[in-house]
C-alpha positions as CSV (number, residue, x, y, z in Angstrom):
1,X,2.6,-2.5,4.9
2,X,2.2,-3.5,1.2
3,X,-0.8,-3.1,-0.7
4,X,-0.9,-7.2,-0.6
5,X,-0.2,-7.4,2.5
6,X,-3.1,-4.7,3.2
7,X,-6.0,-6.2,1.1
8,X,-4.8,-9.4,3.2
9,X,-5.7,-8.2,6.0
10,X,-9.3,-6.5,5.4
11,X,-10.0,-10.2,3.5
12,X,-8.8,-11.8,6.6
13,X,-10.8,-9.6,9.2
14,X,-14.1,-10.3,7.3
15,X,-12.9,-14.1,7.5
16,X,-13.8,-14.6,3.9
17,X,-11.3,-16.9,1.9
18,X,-9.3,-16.7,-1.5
19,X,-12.1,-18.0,-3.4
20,X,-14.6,-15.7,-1.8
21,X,-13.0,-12.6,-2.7
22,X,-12.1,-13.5,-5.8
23,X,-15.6,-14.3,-6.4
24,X,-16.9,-11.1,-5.2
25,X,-14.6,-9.0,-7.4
26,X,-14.7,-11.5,-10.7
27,X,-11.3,-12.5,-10.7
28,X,-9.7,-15.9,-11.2
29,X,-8.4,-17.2,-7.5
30,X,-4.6,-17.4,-8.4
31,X,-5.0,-13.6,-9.7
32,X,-6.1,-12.4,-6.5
33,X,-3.9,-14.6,-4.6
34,X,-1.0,-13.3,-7.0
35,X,-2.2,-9.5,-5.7
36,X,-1.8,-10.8,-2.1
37,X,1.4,-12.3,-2.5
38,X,2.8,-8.8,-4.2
39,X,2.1,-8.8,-7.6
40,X,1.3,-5.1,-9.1
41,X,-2.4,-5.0,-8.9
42,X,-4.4,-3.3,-12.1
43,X,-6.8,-0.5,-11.0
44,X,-9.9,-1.8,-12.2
45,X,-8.9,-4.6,-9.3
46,X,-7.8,-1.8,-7.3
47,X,-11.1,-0.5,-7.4
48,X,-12.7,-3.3,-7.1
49,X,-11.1,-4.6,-3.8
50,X,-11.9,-0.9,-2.6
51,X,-15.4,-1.0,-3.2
52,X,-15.9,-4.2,-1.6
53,X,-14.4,-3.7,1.1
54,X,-15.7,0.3,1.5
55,X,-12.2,1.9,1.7
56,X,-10.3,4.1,-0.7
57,X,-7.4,3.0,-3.3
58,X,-5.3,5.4,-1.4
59,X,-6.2,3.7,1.7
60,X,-4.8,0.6,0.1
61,X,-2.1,2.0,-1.7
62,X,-1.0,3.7,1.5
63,X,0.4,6.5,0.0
64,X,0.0,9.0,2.9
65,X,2.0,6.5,4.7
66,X,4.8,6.3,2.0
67,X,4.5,10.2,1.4
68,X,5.5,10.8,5.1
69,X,7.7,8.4,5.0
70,X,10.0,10.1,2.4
71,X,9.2,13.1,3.8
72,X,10.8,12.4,6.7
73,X,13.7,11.3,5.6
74,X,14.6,14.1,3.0
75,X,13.8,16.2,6.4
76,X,16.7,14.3,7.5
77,X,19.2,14.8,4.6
78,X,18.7,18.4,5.1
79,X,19.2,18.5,8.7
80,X,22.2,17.0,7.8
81,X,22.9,19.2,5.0
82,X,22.5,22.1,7.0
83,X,25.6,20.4,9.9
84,X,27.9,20.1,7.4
85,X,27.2,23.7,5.7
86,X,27.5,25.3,9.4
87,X,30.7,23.4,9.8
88,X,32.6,24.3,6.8
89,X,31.7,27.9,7.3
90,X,33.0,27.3,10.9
């Protein structure tokens, strides 16, 4: 899930609109709404959106997610690696 995507979703579950949380974090509507939509958000609004909503940047960020994520898949490449070293000394 995107970062936009994410701070959709904790606006949503507290059923508070764009303007509310624009309001509550001092930005213009269509800024927020830009942040929700997938524009890069600044980290002073980062922080912001955190705070309100009493989660971490990371949390919203979802780096652990995207950490694992790569992770995994240069686990794979190795794996993979490994086959095709194995087979040519086969």
């Amino acid at each position: 899930m995107s970062p936009g995507e994410y701070i959709k979703n904790l606006r949503i579950k507290k059923k508070w609109s764009l303007k509310t949380m624009a309001q509550k974090i001092t930005v213009p509507i269509n800024t927020y709404k830009g942040w929700e939509d997938g524009r890069k958000i600044p980290a002073e609004g980062l922080r912001k959106i955190a705070q309100v909503h009493g989660v971490s940047t990371t949390e919203i960020l979802n780096l652990s997610e995207v950490r694992t994520e790569s992770l995994t898949r240069v686990i794979y490449y190795l794996e993979e690696a490994i086959q095709l070293v194995k087979q040519a000394q086969s």
